[in-house]
Backbone bond lengths (Angstrom), bond angles and torsions (degrees), N, CA, C in turn:
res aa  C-N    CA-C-N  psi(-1)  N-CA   C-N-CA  omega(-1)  CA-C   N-CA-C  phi
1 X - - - 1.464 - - 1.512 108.62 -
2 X 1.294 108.73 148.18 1.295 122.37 -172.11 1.571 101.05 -66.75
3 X 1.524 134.60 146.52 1.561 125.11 152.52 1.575 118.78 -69.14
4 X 1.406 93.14 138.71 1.045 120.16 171.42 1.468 129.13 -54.02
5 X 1.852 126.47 109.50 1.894 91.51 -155.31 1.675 111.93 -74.28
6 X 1.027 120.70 154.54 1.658 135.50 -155.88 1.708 78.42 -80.74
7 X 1.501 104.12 129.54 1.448 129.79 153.13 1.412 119.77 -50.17
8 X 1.508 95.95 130.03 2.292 79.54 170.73 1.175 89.56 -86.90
9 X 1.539 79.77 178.18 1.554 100.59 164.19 1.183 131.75 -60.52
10 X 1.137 138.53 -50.29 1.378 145.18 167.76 1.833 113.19 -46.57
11 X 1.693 110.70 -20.26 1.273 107.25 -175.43 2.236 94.69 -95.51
12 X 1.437 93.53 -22.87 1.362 93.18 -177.05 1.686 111.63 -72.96
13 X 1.336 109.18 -35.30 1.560 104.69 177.56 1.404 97.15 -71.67
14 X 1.162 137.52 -58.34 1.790 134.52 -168.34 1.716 97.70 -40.41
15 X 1.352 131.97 -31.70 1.264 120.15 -141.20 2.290 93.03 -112.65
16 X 1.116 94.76 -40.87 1.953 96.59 148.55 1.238 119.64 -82.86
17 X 1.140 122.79 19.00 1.814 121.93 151.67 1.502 107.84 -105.00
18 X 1.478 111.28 -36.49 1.966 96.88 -175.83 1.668 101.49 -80.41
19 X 1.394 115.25 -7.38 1.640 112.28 174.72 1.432 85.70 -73.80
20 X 0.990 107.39 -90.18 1.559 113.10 -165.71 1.642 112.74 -35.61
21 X 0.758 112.66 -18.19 2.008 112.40 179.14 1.983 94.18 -69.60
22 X 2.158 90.00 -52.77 1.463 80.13 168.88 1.361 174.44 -68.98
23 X 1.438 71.40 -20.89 1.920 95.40 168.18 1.463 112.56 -74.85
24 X 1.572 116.53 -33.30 1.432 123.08 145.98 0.834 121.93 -25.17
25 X 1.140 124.71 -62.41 1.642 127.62 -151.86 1.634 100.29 -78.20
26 X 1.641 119.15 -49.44 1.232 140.02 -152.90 1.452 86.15 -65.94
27 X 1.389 127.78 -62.12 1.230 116.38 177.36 1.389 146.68 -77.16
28 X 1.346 107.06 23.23 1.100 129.96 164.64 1.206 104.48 -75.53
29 X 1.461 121.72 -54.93 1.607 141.79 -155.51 1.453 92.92 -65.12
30 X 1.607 119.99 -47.92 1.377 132.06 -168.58 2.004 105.28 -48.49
31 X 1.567 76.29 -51.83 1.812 75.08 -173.66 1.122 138.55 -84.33
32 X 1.520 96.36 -16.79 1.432 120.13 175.41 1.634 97.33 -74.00
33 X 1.394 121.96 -45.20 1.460 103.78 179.21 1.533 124.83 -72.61
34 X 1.361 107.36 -26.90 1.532 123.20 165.64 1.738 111.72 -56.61
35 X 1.059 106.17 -41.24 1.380 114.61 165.14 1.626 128.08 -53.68
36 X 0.732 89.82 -49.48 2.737 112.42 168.51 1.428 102.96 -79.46
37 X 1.386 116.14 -17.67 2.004 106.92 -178.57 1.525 81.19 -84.13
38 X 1.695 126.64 -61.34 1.435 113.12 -154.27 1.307 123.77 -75.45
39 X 1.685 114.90 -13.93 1.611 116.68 178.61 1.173 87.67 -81.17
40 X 1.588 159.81 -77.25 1.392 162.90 135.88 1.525 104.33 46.97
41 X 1.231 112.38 -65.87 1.941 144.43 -163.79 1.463 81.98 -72.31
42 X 1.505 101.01 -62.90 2.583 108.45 -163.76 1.674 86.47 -45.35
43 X 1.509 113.62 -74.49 1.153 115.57 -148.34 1.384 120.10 -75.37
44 X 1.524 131.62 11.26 1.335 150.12 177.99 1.947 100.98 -114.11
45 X 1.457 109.85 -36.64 1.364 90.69 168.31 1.712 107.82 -77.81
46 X 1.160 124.95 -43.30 1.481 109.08 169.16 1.229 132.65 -56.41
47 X 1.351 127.36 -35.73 1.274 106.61 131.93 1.640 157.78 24.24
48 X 1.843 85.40 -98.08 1.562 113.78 163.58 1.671 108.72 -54.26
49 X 1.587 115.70 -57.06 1.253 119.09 -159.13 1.737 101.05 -65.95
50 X 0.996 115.90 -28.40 1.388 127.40 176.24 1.389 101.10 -50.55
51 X 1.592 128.56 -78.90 1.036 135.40 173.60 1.540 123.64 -40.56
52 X 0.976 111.30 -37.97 1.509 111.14 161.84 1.691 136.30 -77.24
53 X 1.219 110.22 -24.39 0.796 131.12 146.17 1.765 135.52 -53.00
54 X 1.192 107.04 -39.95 1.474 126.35 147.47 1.184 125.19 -77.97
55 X 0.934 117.21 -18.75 1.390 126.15 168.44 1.382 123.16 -48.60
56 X 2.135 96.91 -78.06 1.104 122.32 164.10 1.857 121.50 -43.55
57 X 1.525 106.02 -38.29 1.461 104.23 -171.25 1.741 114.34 -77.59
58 X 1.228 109.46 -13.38 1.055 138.33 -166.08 1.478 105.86 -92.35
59 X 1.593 119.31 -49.38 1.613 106.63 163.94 1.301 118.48 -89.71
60 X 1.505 126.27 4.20 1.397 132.10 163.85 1.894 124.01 -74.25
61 X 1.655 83.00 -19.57 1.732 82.71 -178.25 1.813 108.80 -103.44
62 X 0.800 103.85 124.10 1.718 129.12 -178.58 1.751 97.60 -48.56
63 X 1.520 141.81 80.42 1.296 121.54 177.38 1.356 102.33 -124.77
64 X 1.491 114.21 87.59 1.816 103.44 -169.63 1.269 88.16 -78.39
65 X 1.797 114.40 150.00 1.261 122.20 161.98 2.096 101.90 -91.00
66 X 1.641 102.65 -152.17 1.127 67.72 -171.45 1.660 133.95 122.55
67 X 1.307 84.25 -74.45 1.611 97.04 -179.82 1.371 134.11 -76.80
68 X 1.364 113.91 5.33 1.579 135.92 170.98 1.027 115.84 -90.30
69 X 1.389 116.31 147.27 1.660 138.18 -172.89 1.534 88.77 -63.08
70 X 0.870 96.52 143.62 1.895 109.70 168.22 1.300 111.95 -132.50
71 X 1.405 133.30 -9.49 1.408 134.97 -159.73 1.855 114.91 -81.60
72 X 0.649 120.34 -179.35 2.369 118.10 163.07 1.427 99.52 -56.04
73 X 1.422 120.26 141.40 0.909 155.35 159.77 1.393 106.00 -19.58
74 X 1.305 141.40 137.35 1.596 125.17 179.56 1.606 122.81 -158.47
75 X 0.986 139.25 105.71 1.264 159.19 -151.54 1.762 108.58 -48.98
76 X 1.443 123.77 129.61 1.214 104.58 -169.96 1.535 119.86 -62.35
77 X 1.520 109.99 -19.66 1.395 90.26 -176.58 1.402 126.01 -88.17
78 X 1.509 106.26 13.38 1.739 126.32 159.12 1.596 109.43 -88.86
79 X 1.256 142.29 19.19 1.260 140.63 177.76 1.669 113.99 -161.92
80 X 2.057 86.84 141.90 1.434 87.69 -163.99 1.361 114.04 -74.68
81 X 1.083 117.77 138.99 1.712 129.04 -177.93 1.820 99.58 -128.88
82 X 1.308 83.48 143.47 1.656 100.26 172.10 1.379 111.48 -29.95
83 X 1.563 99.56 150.58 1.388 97.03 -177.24 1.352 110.41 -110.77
84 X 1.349 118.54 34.81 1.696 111.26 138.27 1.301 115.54 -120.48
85 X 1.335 126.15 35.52 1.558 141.27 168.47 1.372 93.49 -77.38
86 X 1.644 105.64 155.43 1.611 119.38 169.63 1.367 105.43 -92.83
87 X 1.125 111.79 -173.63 1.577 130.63 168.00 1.412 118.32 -28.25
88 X 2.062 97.84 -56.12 1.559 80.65 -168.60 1.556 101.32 -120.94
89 X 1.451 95.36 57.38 1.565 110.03 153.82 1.645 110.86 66.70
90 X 1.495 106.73 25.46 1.703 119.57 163.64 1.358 101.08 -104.97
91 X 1.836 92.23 150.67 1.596 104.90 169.90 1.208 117.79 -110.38
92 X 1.432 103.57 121.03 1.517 111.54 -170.11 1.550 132.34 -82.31
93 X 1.041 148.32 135.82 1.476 139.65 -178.90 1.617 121.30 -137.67
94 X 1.153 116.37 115.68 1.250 118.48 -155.90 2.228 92.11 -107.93
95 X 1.827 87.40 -146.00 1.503 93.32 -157.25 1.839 107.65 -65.65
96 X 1.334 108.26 -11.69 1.540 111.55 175.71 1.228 122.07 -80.91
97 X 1.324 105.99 -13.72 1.967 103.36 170.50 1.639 87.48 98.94
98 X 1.246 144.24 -13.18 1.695 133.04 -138.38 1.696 94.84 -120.00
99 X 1.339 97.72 143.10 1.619 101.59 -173.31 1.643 93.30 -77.30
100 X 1.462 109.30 152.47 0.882 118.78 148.36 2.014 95.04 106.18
101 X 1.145 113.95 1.58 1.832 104.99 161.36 1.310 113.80 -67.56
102 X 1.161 100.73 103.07 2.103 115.18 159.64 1.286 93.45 -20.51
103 X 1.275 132.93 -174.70 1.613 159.64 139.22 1.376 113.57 -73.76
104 X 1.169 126.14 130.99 1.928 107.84 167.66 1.757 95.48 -69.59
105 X 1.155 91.38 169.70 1.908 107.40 173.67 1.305 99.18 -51.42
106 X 1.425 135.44 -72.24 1.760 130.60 -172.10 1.046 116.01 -81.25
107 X 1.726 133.59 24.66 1.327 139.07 174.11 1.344 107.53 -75.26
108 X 1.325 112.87 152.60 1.883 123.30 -166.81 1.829 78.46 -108.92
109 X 1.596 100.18 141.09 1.277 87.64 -173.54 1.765 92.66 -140.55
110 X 1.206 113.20 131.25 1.916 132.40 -169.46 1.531 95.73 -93.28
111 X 1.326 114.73 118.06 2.001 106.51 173.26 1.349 84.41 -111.65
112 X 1.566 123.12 133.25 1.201 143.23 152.52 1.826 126.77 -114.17
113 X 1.564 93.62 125.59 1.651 104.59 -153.62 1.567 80.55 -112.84
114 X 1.570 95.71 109.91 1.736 92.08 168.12 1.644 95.21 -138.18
115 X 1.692 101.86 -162.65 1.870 103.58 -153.90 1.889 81.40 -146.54
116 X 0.860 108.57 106.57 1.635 91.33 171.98 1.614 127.17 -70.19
117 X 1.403 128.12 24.01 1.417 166.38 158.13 1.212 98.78 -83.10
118 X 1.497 147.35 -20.70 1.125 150.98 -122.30 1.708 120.85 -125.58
119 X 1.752 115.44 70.98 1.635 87.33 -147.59 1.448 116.90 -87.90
120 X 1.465 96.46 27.96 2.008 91.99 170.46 1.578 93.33 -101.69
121 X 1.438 116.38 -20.73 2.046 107.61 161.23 1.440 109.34 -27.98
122 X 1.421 75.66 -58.47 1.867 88.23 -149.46 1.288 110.14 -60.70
123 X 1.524 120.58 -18.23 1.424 130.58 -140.69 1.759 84.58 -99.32
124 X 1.596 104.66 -45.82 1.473 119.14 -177.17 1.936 98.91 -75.09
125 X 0.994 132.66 -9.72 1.420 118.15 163.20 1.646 112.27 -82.58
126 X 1.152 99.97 -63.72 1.671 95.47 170.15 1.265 131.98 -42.74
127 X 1.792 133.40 -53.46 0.946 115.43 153.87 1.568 133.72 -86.82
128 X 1.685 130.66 22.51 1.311 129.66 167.18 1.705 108.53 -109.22
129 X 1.312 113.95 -35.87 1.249 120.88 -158.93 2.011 114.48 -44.89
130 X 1.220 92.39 -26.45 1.718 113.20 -157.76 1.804 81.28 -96.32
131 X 1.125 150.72 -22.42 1.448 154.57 -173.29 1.591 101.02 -93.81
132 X 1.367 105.08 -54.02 1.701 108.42 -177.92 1.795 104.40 -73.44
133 X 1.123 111.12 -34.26 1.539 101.24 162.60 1.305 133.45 -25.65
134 X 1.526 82.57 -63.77 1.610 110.53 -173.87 1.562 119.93 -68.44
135 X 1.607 120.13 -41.57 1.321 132.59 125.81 1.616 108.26 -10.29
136 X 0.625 121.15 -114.01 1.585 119.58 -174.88 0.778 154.44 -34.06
137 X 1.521 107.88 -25.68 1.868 136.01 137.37 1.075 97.80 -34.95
138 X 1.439 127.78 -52.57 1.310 108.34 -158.35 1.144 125.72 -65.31
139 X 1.098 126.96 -24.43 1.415 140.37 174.36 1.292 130.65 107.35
140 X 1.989 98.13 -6.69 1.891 90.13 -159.79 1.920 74.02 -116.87
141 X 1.405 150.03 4.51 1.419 138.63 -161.98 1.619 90.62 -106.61
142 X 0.868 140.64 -172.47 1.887 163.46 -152.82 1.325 101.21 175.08
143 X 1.319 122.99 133.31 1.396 121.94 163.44 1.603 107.07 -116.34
144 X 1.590 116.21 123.91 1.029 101.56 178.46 1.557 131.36 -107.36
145 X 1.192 141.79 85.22 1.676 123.00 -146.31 1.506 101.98 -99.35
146 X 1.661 115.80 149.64 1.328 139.24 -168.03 1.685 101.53 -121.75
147 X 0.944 124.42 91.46 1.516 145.28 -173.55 2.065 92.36 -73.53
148 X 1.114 105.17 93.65 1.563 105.72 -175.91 1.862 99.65 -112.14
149 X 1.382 120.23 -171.69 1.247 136.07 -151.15 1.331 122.71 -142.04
150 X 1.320 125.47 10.88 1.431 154.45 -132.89 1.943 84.00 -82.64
151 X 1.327 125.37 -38.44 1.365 132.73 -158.72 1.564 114.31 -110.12
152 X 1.579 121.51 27.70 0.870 126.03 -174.37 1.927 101.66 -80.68
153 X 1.198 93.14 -40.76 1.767 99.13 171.17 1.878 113.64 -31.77
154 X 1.491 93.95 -52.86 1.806 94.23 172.49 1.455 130.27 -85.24
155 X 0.814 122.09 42.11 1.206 125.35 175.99 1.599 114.79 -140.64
156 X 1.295 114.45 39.22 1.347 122.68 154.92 1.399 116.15 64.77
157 X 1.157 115.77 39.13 1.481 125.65 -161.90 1.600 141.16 48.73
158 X 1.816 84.24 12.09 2.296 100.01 174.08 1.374 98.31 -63.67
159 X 1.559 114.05 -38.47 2.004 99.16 -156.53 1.203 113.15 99.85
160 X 1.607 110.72 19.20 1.658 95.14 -156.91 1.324 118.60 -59.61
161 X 0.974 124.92 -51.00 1.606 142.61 175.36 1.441 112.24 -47.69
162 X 0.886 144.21 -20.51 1.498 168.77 159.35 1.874 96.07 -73.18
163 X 1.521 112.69 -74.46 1.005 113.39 -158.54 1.925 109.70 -66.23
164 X 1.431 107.88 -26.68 1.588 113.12 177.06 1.531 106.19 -84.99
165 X 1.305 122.99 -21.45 1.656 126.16 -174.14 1.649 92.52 -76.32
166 X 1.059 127.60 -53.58 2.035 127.76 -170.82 1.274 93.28 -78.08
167 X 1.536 144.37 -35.99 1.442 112.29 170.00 1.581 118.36 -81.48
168 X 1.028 124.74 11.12 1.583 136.78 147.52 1.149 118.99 -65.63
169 X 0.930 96.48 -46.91 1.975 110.89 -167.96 1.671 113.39 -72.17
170 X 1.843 97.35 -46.23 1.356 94.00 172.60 1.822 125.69 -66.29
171 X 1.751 95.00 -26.48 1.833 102.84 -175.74 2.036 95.91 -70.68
172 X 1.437 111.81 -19.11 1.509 99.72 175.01 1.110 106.72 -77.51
173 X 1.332 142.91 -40.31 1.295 152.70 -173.83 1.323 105.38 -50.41
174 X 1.522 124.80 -70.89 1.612 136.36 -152.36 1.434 98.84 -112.73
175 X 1.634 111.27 -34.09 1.613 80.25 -176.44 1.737 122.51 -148.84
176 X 1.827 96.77 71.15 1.952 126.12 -135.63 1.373 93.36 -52.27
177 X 1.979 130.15 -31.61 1.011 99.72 -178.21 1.471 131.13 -112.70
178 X 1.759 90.78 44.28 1.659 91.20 150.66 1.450 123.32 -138.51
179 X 1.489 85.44 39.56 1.954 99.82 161.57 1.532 120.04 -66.37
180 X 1.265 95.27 -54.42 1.854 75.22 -175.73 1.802 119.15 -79.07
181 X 1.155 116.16 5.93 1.224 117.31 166.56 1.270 99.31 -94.09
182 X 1.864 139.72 -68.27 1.103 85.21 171.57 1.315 159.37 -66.96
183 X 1.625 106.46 -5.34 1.591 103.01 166.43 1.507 128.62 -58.80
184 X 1.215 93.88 -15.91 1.919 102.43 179.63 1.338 103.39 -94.18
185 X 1.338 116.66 -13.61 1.706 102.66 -173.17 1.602 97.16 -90.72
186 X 1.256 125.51 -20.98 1.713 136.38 -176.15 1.341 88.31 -77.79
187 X 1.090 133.41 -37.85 1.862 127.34 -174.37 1.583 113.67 -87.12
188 X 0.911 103.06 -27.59 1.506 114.27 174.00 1.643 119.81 -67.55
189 X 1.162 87.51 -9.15 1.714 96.28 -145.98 1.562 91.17 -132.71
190 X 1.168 111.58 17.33 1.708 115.06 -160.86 1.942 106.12 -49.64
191 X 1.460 131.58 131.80 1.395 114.11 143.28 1.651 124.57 -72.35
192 X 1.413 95.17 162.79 1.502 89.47 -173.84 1.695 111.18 -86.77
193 X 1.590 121.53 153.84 1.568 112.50 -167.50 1.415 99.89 -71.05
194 X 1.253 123.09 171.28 1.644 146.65 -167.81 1.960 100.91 60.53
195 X 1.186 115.48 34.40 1.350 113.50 -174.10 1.667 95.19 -117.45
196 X 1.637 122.58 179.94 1.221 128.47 165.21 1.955 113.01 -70.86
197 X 1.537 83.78 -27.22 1.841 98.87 -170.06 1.347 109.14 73.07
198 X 1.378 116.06 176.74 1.228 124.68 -179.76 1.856 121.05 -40.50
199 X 1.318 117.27 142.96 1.393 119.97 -178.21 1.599 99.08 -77.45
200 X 1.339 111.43 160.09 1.821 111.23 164.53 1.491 96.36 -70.02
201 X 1.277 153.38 -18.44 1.418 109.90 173.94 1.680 99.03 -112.05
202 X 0.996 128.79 22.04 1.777 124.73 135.23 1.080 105.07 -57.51
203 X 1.649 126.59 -50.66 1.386 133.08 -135.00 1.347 84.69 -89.03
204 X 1.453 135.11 -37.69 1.383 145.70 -169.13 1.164 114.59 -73.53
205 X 1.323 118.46 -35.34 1.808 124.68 -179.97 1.832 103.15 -83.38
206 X 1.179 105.56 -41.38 1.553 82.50 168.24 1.268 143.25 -55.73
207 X 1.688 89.11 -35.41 1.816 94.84 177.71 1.146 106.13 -51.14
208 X 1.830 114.89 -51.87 1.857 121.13 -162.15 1.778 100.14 -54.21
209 X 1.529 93.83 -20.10 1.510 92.98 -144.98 2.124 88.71 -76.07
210 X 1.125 113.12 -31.85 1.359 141.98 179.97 1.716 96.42 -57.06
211 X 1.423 114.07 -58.29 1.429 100.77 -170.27 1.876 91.73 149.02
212 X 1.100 125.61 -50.03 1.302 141.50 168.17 1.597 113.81 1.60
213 X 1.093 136.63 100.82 1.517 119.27 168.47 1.391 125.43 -74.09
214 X 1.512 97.61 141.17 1.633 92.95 -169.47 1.519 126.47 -53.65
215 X 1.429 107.68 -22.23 1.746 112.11 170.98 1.510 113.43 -27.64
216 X 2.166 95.60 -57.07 1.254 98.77 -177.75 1.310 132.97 -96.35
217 X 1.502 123.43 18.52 1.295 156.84 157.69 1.538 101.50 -36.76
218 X 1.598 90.45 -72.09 1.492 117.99 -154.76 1.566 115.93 -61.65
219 X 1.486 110.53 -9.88 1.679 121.36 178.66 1.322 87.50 -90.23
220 X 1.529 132.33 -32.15 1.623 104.41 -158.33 1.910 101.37 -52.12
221 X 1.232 145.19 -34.83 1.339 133.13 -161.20 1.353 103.25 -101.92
222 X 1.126 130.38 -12.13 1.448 129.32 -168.56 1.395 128.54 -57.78
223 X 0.858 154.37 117.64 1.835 148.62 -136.03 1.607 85.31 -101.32
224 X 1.681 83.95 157.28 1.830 106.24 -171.31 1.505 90.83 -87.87
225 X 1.142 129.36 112.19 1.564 138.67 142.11 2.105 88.43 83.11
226 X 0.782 96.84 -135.16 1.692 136.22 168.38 1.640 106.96 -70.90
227 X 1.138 127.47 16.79 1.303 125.45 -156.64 1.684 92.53 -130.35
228 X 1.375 96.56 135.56 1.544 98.14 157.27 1.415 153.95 -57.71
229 X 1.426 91.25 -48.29 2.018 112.20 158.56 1.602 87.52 -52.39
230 X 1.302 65.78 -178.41 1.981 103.06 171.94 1.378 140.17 -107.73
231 X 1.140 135.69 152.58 1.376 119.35 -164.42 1.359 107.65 -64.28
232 X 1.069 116.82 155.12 1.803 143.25 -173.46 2.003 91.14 42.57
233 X 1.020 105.19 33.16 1.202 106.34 151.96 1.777 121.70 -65.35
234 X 1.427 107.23 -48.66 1.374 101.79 178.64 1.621 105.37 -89.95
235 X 0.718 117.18 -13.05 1.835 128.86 167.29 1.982 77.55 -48.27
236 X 1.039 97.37 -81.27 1.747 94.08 -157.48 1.164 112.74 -50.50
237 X 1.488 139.82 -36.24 1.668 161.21 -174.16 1.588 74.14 -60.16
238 X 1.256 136.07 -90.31 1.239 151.24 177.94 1.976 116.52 6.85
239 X 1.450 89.66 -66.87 1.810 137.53 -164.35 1.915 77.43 -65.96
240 X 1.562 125.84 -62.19 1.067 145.89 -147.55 1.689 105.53 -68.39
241 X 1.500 94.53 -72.91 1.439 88.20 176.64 1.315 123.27 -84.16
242 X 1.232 128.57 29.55 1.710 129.49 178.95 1.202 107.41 -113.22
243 X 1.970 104.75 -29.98 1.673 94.90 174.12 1.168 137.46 -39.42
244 X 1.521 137.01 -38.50 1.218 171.49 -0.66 1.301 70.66 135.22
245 X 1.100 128.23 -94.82 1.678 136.74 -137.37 1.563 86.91 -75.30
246 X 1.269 126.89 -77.18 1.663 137.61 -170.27 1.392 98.18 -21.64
247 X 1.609 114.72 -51.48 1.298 116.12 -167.30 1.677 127.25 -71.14
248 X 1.229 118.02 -33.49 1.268 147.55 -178.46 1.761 86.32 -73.50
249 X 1.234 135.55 -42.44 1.259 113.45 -155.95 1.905 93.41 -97.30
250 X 0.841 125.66 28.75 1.521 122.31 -146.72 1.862 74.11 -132.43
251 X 0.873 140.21 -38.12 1.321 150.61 -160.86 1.439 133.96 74.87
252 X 1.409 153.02 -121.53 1.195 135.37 171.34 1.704 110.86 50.67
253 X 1.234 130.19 175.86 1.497 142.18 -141.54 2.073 89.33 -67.26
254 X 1.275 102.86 -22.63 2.364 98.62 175.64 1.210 78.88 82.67
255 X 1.124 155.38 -74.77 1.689 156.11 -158.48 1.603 100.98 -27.37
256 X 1.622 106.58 110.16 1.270 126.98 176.65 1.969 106.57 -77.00
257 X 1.523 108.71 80.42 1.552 113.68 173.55 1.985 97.87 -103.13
258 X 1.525 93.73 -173.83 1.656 95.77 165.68 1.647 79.60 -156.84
259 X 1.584 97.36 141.15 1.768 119.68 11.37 1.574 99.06 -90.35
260 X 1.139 91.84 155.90 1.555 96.23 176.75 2.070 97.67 -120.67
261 X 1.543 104.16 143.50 1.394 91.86 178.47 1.653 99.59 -132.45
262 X 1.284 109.20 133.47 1.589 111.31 169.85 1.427 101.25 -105.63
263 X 1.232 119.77 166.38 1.364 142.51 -172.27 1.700 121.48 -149.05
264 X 1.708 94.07 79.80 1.965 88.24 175.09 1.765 92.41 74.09
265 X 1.613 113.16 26.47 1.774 100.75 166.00 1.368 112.56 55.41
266 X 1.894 112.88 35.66 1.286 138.70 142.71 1.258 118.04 -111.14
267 X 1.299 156.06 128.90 1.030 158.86 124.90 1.500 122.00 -5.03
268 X 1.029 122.52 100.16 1.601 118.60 164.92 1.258 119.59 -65.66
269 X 1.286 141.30 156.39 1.470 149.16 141.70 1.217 130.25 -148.18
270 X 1.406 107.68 29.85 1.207 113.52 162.84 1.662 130.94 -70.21
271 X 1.100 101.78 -179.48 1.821 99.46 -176.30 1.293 118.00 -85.40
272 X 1.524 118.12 90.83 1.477 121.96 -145.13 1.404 102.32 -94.80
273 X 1.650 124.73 15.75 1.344 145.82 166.19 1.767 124.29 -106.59
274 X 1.681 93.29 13.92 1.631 101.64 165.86 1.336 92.50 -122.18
275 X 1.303 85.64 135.83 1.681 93.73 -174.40 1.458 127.30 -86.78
276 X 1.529 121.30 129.30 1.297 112.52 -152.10 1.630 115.06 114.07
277 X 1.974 108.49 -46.96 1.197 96.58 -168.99 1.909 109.59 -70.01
278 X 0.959 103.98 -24.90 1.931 82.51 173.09 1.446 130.90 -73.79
279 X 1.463 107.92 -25.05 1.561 107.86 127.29 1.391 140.50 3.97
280 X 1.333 84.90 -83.05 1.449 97.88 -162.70 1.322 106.87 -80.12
281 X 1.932 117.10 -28.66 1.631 112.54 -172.22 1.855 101.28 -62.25
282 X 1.635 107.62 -53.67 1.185 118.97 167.99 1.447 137.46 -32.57
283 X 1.467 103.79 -46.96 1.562 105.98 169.43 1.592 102.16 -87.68
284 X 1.440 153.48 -21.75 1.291 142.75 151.51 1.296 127.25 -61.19
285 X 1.893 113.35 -5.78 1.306 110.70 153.95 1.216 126.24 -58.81
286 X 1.450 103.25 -53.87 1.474 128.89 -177.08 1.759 121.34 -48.56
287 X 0.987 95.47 -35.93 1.506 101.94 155.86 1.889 97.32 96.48
């Protein structure tokens, strides 16, 4: 074979620089891919820890399902409801703040159907609650609220809305004047929907936290008779599916939402997020 002609130098350094550019390059690729295996590994073990982590928080929180009426449909005046509920199974609160004030005969009286699952409730407690207050001072308005269940679907099969509506019902029952605190501490404290929501002893520390004695704590979980639900569980099933009708006859769009507000067995629909306007529907009831 013929020789090969001898490289200069200048062709020999050019030719250990494009090696060397290459082994460069190659190991770039090395680390850069070493780099996507180990974020790959980070972000697949976080992941896992995620899941376990939910896991754990998930059998740490107390959410018996369960506790909802399951039975036929049933008329309130076939089910026990608190005993400062009216007739048609609203809880009333007049100028004392205390569940369970009748209406006088010429009292203007507000029925509010909310879901504490519910976050235009909550939205409508915060900005009405401090207006309906004032309402009621006065002496001649009644506020009546219907603690319904409409949002038990979101809450991941706890019941929450069910399960926060019967520990309402029972603090009206045993202990009327610390209903509307705890209804504000359940709104205050709102979970968000598609969640489990609050545990029964979240739901339990608020009441105490409210004022509530534990005597009457201890009924919020307690099952109706032989029955699985809970007491005034179907009281609320009750509250739930009648709204529907109450509402439709009250007039305005009949569409069973919350909050829903009647006025004197008119329907409100005003913009109950300008402040003042329930006010004003309220004092133009009054005549």
């Amino acid at each position: 074979m013929p020789n090969e002609p001898r490289q200069s130098k200048a062709e020999r350094r050019d030719e250990a620089r494009q090696k060397a550019l290459q082994l460069q390059a190659e190991q770039k690729k090395r680390e850069k891919r070493n780099r996507i295996v180990a974020i790959s590994g980070l972000v697949a073990a976080v992941a896992v820890l995620a899941v376990v982590v939910t896991l754990i928080l998930s059998q740490g929180k107390d959410v018996a399902a369960g506790a909802a009426y399951t039975g036929d449909p049933v008329a309130i005046a076939e089910v026990e409801a608190p005993s400062t509920a009216l007739e048609s199974g609203g809880i009333p609160v007049g100028a004392e703040g205390v569940a369970g004030e009748e209406p006088a005969e010429d009292a203007t009286v507000v029925d509010v159907y909310l879901d504490f699952m519910c976050p235009f409730c909550a939205q409508f407690e915060e900005s009405n609650e401090p207006e309906l207050a004032a309402l009621r001072a006065s002496g001649d308005v009644t506020v009546v609220y219907h603690p319904t269940s409409i949002l038990d679907r979101f809450s991941n099969g706890s019941e929450y809305s069910t399960r926060a509506a019967v520990a309402a019902a029972v603090v009206a029952d045993e202990a009327p004047e610390q209903f509307l605190d705890f209804s504000a501490a359940l709104f205050a404290n709102q979970p968000a929907e598609n969640t489990e929501g609050l545990s029964d002893e979240e739901i339990a520390q608020f009441a105490r936290d409210a004022g509530v004695p534990d005597e009457v704590v201890s009924r919020f979980t307690a099952a109706d008779g032989d029955e699985e639900w809970r007491v005034f569980a179907p009281y609320v099933a009750s509250l739930t599916d009648n709204a529907g009708t109450t509402l439709a006859s009250a007039g305005g769009s009949g569409e069973f939402t919350t909050p829903a507000i009647v006025i004197d067995g008119e329907r409100w629909e005003g913009n109950w997020q300008e402040p003042g306007s329930l006010t004003q529907a309220v004092t133009a009831a009054k005549g």
